[in-house]
KOLLOLUM-416839 format. One record per atom (N, C-alpha, C): x, y, z. Coordinates in steps of 0.001 Angstrom, whole numbers, padded with zeros to 6 digits, always signed. Layout:
% KOLLOLUM-416839
XYZ...
This chain:
% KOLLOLUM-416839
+030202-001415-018024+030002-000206-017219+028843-000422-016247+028844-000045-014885+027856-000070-014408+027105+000764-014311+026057+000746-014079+024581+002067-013814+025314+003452-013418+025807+003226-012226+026213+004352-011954+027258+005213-012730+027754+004697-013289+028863+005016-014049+028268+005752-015439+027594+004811-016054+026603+004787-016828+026013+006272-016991+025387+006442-015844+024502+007223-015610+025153+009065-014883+026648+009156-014897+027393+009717-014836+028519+009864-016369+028185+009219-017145+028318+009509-018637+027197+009897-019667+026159+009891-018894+025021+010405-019657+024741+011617-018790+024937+012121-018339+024658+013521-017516+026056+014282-018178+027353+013819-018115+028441+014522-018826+028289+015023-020282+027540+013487-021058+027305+014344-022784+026362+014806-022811+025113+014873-021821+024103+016108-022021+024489+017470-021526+025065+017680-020755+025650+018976-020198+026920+019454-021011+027532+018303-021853+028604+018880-023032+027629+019193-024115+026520+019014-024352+025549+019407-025576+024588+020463-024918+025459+021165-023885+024078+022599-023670+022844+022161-022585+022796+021088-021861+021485+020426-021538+022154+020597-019581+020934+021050-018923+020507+020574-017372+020663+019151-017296+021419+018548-016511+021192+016910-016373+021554+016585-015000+020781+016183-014224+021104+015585-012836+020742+014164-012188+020994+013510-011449+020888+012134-010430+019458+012511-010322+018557+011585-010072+016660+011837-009269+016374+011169-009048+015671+011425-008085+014884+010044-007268+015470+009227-006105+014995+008281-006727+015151+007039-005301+016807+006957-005433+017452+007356-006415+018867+006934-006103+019450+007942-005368+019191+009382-005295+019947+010245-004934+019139+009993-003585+018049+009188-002826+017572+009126-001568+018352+008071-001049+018559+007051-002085+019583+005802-000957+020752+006278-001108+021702+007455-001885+023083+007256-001637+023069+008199-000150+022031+009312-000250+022023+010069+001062+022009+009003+002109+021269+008083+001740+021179+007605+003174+022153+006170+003422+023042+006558+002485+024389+005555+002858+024273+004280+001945+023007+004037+001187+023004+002452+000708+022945+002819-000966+023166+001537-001576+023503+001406-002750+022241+001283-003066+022263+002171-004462+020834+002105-005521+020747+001115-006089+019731+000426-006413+019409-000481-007384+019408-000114-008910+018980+001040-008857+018732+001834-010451+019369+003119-009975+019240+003834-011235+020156+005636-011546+018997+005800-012301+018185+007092-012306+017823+007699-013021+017934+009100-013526+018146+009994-014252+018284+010814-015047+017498+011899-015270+017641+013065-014761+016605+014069-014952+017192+015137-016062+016615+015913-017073+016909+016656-017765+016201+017556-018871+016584+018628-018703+015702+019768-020150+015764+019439-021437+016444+018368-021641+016942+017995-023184+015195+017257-023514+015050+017408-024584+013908+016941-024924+014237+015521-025299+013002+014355-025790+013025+012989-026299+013850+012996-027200+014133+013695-028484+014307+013823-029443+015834+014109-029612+015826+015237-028562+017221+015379-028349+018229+014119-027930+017805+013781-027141+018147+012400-025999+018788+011647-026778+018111+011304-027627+018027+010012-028901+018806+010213-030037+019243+011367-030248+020087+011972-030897+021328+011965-030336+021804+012090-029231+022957+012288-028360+023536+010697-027510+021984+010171-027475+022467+008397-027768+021602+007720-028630+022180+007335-029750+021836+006605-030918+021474+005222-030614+022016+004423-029487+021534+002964-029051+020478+003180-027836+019370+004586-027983+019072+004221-026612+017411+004167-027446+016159+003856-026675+014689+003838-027152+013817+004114-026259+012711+004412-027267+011675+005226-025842+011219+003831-025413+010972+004696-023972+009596+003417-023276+009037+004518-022679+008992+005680-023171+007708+006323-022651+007417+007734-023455+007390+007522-024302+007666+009100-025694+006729+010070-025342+005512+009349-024733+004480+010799-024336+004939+011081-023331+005580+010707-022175+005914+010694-020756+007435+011772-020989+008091+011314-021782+009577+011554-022348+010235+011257-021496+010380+009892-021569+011204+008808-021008+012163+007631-021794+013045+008228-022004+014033+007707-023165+015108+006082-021903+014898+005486-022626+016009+004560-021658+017430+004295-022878+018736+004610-021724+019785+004588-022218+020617+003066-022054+021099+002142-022901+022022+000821-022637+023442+001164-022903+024070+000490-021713+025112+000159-022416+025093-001008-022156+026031-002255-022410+026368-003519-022806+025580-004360-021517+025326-003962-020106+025037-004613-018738+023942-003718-018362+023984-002614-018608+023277-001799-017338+022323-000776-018833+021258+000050-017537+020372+000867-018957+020163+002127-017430+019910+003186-017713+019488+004518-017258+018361+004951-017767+016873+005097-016889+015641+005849-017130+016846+007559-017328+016259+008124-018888+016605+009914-018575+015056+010216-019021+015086+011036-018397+013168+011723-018538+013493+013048-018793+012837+013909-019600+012436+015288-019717+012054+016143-018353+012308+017083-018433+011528+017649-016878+010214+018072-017279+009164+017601-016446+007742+017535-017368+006957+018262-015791+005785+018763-016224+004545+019010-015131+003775+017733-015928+003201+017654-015112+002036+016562-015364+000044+017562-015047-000544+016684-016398-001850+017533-016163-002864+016258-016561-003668+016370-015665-005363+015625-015866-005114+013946-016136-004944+013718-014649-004760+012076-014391-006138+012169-014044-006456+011042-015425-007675+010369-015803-008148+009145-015182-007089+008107-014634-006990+006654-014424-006918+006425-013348-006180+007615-012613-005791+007285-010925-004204+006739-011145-003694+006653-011984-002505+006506-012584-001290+007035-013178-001694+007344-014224-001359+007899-015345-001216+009413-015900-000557+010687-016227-001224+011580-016580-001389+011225-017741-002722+012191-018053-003203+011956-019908-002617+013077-020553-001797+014369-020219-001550+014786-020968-000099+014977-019981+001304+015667-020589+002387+016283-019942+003110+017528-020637+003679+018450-019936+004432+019844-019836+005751+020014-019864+006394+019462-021057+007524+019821-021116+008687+021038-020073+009321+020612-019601+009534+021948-018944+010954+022337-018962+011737+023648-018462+013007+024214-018315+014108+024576-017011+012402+024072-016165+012798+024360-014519+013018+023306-013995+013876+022395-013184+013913+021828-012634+012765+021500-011874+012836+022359-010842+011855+022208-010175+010185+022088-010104+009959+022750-011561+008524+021987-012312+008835+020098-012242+009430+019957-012564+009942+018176-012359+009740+017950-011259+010026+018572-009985+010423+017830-008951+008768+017445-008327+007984+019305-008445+006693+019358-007857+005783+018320-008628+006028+017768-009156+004715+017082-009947+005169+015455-008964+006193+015157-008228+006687+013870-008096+006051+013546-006469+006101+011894-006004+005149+011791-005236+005625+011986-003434+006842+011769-003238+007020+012477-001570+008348+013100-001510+008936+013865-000301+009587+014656-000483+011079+013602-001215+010980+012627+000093+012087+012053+000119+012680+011775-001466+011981+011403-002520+012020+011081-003599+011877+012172-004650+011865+013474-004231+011986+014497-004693+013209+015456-005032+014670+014634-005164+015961+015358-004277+016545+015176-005940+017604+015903-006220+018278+016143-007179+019355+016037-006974+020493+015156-007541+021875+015437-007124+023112+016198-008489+023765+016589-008345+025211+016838-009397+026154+016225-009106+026276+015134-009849+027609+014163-009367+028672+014176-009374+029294+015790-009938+030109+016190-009917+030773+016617-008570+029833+017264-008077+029905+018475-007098+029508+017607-005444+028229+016873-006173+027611+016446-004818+026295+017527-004574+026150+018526-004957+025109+019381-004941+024083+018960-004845+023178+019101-003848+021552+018766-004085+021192+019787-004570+019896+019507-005494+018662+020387-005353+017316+020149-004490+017416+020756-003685+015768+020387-003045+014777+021494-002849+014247+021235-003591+013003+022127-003524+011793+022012-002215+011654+020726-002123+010433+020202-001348+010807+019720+000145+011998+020264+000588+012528+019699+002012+012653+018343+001913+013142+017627+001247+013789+016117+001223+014413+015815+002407+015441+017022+002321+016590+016124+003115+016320+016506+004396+016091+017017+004588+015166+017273+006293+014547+016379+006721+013213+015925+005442+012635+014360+005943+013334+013355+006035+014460+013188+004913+015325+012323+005459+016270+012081+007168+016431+013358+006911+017157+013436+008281+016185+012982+009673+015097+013937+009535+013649+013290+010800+012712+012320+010310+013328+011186+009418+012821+010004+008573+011324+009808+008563+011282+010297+007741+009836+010978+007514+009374+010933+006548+008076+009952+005732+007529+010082+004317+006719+011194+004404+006720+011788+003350+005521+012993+003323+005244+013510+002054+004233+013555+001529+003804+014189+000339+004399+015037+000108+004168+015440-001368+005214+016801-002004+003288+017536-001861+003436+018561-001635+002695+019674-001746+000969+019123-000958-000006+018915-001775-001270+018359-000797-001373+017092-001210-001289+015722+000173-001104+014970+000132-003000+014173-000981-003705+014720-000498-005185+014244-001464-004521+014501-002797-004135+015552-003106-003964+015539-004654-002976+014452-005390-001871+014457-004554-000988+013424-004836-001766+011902-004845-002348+011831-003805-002915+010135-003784-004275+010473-004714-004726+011377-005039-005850+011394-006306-005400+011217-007460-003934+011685-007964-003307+011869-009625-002462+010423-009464-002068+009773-008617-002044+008053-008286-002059+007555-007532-002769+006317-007683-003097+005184-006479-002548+004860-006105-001705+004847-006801-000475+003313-006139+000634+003926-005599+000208+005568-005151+001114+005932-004507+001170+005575-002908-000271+005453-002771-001130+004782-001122+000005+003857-000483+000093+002773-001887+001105+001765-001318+002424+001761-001151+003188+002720-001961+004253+003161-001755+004795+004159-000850+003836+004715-000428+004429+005158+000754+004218+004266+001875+003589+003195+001989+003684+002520+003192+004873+001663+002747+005188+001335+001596+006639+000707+001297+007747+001464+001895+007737+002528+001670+009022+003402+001676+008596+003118+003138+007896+003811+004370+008059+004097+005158+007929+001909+005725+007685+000985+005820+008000-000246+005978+009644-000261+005998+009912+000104+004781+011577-000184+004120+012577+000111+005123+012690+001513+005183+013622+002433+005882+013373+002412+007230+012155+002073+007788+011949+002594+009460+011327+003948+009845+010973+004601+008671+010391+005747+008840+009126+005710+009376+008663+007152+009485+007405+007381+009731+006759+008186+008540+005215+007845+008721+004336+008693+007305+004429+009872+008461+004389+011088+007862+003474+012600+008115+002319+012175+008379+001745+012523+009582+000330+012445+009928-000357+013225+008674-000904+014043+008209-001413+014073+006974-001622+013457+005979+000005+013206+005421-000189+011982+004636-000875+010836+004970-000547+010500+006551-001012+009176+006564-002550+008932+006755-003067+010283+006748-004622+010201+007428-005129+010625+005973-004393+010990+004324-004990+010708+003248-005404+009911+002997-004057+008497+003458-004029+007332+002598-005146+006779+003198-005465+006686+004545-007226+006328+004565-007887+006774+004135-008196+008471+004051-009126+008793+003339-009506+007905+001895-008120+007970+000875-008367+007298-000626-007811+005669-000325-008091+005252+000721-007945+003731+000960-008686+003057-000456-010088+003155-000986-010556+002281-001249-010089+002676-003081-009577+003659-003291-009049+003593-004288-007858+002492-004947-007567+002235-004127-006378+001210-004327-006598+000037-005179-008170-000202-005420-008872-000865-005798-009287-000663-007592-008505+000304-007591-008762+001188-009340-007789+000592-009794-006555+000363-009420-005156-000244-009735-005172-001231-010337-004010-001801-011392-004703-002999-011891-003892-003761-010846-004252-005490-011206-003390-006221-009827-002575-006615-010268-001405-006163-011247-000390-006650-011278+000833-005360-010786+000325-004217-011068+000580-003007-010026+000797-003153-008040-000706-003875-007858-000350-004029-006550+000117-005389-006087+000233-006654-006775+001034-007130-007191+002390-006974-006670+003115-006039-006989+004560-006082-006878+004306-005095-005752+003847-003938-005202+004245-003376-004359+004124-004224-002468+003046-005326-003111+002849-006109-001552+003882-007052-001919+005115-007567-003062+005640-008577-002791+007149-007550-002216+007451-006445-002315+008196-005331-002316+007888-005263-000981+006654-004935-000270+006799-004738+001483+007086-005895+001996+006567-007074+001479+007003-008262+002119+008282-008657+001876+009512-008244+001231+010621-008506+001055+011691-007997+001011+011290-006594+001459+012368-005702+001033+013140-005281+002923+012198-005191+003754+012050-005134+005315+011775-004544+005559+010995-004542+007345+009972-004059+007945+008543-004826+007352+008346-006085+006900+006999-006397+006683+006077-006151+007571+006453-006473+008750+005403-006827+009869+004865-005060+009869+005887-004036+009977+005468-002739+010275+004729-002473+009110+005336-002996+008144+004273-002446+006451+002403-003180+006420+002213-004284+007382+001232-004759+007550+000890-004270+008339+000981-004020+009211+000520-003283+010407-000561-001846+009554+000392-000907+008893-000037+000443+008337-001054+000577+007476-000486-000829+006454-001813-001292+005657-002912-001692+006216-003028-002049+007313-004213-002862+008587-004640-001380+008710-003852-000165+009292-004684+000957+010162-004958+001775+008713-004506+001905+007720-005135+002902+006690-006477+002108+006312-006673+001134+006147-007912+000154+006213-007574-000429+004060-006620-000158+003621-005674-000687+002190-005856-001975+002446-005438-002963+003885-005283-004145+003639-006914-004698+003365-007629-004181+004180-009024-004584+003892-009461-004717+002455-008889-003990+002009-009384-003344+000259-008842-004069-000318-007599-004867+000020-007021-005433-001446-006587-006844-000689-006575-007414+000530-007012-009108+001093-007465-008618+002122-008888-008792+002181-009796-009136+002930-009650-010304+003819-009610-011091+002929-009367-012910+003783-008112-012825+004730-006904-011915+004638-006066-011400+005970-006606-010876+006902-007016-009561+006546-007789-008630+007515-008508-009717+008353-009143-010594+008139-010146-011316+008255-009495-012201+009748-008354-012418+009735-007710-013264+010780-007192-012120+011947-007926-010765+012241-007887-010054+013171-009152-010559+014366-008966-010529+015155-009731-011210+016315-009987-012633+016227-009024-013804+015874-009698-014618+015766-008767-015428+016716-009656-016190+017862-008384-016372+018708-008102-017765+018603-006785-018467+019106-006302-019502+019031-006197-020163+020475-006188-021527+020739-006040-022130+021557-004872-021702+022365-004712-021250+023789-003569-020912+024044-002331-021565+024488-002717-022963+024459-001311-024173+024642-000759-024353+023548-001300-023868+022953-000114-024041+021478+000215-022839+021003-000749-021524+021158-000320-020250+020483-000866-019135+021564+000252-019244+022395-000063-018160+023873+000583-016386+022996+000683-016621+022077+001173-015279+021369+000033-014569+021463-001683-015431+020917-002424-014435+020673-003164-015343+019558-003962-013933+018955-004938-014219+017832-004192-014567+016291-004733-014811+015387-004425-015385+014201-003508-014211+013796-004111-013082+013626-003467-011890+013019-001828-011736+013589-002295-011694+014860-001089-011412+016026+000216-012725+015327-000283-013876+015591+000660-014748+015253+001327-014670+013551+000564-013937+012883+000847-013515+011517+001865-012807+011408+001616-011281+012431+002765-010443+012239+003893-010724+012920+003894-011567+013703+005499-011962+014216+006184-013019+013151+005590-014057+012538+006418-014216+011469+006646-013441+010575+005992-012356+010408+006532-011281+008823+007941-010696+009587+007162-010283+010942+009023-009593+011583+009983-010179+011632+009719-011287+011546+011352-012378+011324+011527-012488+009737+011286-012120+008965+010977-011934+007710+012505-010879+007316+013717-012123+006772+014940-011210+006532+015291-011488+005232+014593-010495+004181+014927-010649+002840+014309-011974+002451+013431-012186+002608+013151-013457+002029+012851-013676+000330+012592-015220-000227+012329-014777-001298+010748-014722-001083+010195-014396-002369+008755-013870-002749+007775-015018-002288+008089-016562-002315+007230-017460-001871+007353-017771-000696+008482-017422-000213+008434-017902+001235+007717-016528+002144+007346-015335+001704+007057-014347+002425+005605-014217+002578+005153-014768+001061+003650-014668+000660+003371-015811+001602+003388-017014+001583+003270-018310+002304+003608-018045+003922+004936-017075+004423+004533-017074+006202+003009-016058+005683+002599-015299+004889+001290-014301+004971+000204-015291+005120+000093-016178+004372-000809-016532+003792-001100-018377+004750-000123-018774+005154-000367-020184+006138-001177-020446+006554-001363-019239+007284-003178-019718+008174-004434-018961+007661-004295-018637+006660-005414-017693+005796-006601-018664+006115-006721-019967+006182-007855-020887+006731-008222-021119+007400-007705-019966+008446-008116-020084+010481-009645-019771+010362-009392-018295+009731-010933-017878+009988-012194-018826+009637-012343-019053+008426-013329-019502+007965-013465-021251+008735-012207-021377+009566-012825-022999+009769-012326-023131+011338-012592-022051+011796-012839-021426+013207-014039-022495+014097-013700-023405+015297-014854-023924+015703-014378-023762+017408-015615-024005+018024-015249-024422+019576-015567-025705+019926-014517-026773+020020-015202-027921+021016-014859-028199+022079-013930-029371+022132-013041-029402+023212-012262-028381+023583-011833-027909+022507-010584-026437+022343-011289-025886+020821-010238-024504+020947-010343-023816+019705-010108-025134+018658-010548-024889+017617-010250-026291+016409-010034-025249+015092-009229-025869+014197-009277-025026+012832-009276-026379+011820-010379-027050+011965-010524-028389+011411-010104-028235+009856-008940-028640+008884-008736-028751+007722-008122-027282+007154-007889-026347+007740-007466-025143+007660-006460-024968+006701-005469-025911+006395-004432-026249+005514-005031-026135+004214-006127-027294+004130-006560-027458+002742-007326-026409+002346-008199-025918+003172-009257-024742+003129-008177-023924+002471-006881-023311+002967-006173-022103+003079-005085-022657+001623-005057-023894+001401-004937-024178-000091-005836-023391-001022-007078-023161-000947-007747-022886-002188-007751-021853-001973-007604-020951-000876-007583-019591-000532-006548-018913-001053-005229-019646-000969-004227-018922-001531-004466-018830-002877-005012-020263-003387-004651-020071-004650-005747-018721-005429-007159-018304-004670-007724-017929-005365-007335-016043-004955-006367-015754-004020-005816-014378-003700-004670-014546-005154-003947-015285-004826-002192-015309-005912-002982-015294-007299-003902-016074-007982-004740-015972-008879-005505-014296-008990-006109-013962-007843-006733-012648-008506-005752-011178-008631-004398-011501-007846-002941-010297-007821-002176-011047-008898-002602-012071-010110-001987-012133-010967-000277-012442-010731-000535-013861-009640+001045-014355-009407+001029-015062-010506+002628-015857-010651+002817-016762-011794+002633-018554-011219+002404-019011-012354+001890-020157-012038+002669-020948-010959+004256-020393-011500+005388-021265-010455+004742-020653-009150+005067-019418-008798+005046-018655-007447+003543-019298-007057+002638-019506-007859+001653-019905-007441+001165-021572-006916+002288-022018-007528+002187-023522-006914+003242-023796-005997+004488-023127-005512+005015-023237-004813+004297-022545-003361+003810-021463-003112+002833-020954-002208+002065-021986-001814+001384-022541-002710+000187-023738-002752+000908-024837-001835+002327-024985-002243+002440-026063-001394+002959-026300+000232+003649-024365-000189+003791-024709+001488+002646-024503+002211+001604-023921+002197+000387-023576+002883+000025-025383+002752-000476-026343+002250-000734-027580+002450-000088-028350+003235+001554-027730+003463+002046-028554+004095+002690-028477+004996+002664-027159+006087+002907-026518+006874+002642-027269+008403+001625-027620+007994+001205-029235+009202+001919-030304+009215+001913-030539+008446+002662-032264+008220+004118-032024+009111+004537-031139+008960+006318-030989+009976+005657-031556+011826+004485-031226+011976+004404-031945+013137+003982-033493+013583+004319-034085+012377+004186-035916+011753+005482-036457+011844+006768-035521+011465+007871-036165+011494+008296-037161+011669+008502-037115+013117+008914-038106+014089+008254-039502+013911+007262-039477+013366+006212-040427+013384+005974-041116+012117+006833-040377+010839+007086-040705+009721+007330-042159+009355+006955-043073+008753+007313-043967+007957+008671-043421+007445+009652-044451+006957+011360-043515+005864+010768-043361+004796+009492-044282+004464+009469-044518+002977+008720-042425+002853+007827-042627+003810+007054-041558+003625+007941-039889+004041+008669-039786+005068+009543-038489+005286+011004-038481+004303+011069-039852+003229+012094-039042+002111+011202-038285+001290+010103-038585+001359+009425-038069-000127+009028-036765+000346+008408-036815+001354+008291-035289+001777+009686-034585+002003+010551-034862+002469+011761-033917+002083+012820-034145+001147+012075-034565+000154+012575-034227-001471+011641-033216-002466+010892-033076-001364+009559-031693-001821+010185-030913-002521+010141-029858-003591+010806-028715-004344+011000-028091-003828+012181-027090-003492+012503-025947-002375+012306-025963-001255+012551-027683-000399+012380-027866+000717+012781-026751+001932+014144-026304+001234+014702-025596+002631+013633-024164+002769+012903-024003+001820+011677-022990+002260+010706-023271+002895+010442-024827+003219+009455-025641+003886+009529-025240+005004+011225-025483+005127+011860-025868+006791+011843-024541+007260+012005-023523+006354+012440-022112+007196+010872-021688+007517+009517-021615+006441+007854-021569+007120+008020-022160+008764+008482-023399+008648+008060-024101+009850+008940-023807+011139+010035-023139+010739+010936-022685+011675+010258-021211+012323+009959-020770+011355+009152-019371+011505+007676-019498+012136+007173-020112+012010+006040-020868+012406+006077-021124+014285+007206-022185+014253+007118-022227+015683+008009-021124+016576+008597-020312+015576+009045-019316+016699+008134-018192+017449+006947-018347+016388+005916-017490+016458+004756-017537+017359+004812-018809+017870+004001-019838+018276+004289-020666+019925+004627-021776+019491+004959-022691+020666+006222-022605+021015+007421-022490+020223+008508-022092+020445+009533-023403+020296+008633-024160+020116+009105-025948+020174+009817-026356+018794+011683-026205+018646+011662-026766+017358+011803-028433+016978+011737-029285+017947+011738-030117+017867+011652-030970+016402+010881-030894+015892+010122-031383+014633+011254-030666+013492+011388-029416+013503+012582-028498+012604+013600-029743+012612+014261-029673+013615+015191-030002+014052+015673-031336+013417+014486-032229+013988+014586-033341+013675+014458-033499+012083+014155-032963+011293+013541-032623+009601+014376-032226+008954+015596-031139+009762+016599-030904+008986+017514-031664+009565+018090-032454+010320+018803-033039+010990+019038-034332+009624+017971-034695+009639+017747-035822+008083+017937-035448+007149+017040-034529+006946+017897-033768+005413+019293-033584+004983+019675-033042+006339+021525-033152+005996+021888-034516+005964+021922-035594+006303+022276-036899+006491+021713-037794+005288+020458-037027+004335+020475-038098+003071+020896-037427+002149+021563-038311+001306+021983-037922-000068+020778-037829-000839+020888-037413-001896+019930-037452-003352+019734-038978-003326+020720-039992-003564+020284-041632-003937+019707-042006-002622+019913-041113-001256+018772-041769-000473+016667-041359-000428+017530-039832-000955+015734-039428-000753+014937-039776-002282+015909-040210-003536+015070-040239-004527+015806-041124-005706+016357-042282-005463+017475-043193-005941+017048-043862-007287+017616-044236-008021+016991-044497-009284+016428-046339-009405+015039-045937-009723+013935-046913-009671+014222-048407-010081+013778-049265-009000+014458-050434-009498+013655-050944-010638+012172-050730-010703+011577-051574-011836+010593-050440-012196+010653-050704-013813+009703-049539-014322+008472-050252-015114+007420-049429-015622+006048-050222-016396+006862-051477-017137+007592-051123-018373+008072-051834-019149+008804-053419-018369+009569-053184-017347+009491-054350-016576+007967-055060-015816+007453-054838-015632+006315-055502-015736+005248-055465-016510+005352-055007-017496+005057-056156-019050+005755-056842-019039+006923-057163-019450+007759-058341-019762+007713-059034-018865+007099-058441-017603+006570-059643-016935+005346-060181-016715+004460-059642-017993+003527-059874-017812+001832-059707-017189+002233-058610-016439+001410-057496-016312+000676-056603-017399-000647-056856-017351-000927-055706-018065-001439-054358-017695-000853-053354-018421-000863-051864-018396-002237-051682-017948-002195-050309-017152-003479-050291-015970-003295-049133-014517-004546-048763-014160-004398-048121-013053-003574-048856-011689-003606-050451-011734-002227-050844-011327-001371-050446-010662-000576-050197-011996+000772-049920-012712+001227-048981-011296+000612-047802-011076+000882-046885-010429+000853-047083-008886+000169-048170-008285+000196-048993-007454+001468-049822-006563+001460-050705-008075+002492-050885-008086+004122-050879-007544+004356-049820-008992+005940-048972-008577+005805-047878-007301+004639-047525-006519+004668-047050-005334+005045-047671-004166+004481-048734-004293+005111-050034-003436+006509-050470-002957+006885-050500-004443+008409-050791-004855+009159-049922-004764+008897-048433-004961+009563-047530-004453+009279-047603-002470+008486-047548-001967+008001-047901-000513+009280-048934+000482+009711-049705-000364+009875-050574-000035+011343-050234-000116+011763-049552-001749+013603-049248-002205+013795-048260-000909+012812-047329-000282+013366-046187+000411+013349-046588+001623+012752-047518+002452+013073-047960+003388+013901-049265+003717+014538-049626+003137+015724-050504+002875+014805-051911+002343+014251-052115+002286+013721-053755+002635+014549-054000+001323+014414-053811-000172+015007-054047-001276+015799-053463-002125+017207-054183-002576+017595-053032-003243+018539-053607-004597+017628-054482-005303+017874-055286-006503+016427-054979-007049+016764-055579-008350+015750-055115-009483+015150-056524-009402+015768-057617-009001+015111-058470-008793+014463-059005-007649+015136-058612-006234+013959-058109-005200+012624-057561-005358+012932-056523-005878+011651-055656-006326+010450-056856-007063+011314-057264-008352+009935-057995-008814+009338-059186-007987+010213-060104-007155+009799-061039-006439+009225-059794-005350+009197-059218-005156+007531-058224-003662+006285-057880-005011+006854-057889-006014+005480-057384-006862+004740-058492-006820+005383-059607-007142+004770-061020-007793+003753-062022-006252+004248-061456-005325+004026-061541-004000+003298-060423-003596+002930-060081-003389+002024-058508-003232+001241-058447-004114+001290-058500-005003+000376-058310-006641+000470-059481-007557-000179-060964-007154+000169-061892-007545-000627-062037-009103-000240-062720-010478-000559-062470-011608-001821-063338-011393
């Protein structure tokens, strides 16, 4: 069964057991607006207790909240109680909640209109209490009731509304949007695995460039990467980047930014994070080592938003190696198979594609990078080794920093044709590295 379905059999046996049960939220906002939900969630007067009773395979994940989640075999449905919420302690969280009978006690406690809408999936019926569909219609984020109170009872609502309004193409309510500066520096109460997902969510979902932009003018981006903010005024040589300043050249790769995955979005963010700090004037603008600099930079932002080690070493590597695509041409074979047998190369190629569209406009180097890539097989970019340690012991070699020397050589040598016997190989060792 799928969600939706799902979630239209759990509104049928609560309303056959006496119970209010309707569509809420973000799903009844994307079917209005023509697109498919990711999730169904469940609004209703039935209490926890009840819930759990009426589905026997379902469990809380939120019993003070009364937030029961329902499975069937593929898919699961958030159903929640209709609750007021009282005395958010955390900037998060409420610490205590209000069972309720009204719908619309549910709706007012929730964080903008758009996400405030009720459906009957029977009928099609909305409920809107808070003018939803109006904002929908003049695409419009806007707080449910006073936008301070809302961004005071949670933080991380700051960022979600610049999501929502990034996502869709909307606009914030001037109010709203002149809260979210006001409680800008709150954002900072959040833990970072919270904001975490909502910056990998603007960067991937679309509209990045506009979702950076908003985060730049509420002054959020300042609060939670600085070292971005930081590449505003910083200007670039203009024979290579007549676009503009660091920042500038930033947000035109996020706008080409179509669904990407999570490392390739963080990495166009994060590429030149090493402009600023290694900013010089000589001959020309210079960003002497900026790569490596903007290596440790990433790693120590993805490290403090609590990325994962993978996401965190894949980031790591395209920021190191974002330069090297303009070596290509100039490549040794032995040296441009190994670089494009890199892990998730074709995310290399698309940075660097994105890179120069942003930029010089020159794909030359792309071109030529994927042009090869299509033309080697696996046994050309990484073919199986003609001689390993154990062959040289038996020949007499002893084990050693060597060693590694060595089979670099011999691989050097397998990838650019010179050898391609196991006994080639050892006659260049024995000759090269004589015993």
């Amino acid at each position: 069964m799928e969600a939706e379905a799902l979630a239209h059999a759990v509104i049928a046996k609560l309303r056959s057991g006496g119970h209010q049960a309707y569509l809420v939220g973000g799903c009844v906002r994307d079917l209005l607006l023509g697109a498919k939900p990711k999730d169904f969630d469940v609004s209703t007067d039935a209490r926890p207790d009840r819930i759990m009773d009426l589905f026997p395979n379902s469990g809380r994940v939120g019993a003070h909240f009364g937030v029961v989640l329902v499975k069937d075999t593929f898919c699961q449905v958030e159903v929640a109680t209709f609750r007021s919420d009282h005395e958010y302690e955390d900037g998060r969280r409420p610490a205590s909640v209000h069972f309720e009978r009204d719908p619309r006690e549910d709706v007012l406690r929730r964080d903008f209109t758009i996400n405030g809408l009720m459906m009957d999936p029977d009928t099609g019926h909305i409920l809107d209490y808070v003018g939803g569909r109006a904002d929908l219609d003049q695409r419009v984020v806007r707080a449910i009731g006073d936008p301070d109170e809302r961004f005071e009872e949670d933080h991380l609502r700051l960022l979600r509304a610049i999501r929502f309004a990034a996502r869709f193409g909307f606009e914030i309510d001037p109010p709203t949007f002149q809260a979210i500066a006001r409680h800008h520096a709150r954002i900072t109460r959040i833990s970072a695995e919270r904001i975490h997902d909502e910056l990998v969510r603007i960067l991937t979902e679309g509209g990045a460039r506009r979702g950076f932009e908003m985060l730049d003018a509420t002054g959020l981006l300042a609060a939670i990467l600085p070292e971005v903010a930081a590449m505003k005024g910083v200007e670039q040589p203009p024979q290579y980047h007549p676009e503009g300043d660091v920042w500038v050249h930033t947000l035109l790769l996020l706008e080409q930014l179509d669904h990407p995955t999570p490392t390739l979005a963080l990495a166009a963010l994060l590429h030149d994070v090493g402009k600023p700090p290694t900013f010089r004037v000589a001959d020309r603008i210079r960003f002497d080592g900026h790569a490596e600099v903007g290596v440790k930079m990433a790693h120590d932002i993805l490290n403090r938003l609590r990325f994962s080690r993978d996401d965190m070493e894949q980031v790591e590597a395209l920021v190191a190696n974002h330069m090297r695509f303009q070596d290509v041409g100039r490549m040794k074979q032995s040296t441009l198979k190994r670089f494009l047998r890199m892990p998730a190369i074709e995310e290399h190629l698309e940075l660097h594609r994105l890179d120069c569209l942003s930029g010089s406009k020159h794909l030359e180097n792309y071109e030529f990078a994927k042009r090869h890539l299509e033309e080697f097989t696996v046994e050309h970019l990484k073919p199986e080794p003609l001689l390993t340690g154990a062959d040289l012991i038996a020949d007499g070699y002893v084990p050693g920093p060597l060693f590694a020397k060595i089979l670099s050589a011999v691989e050097d040598a397998q990838l650019e044709g010179r050898i391609q016997t196991s006994g080639e190989a050892l006659a260049l060792v024995r000759t090269t590295f004589p015993l």
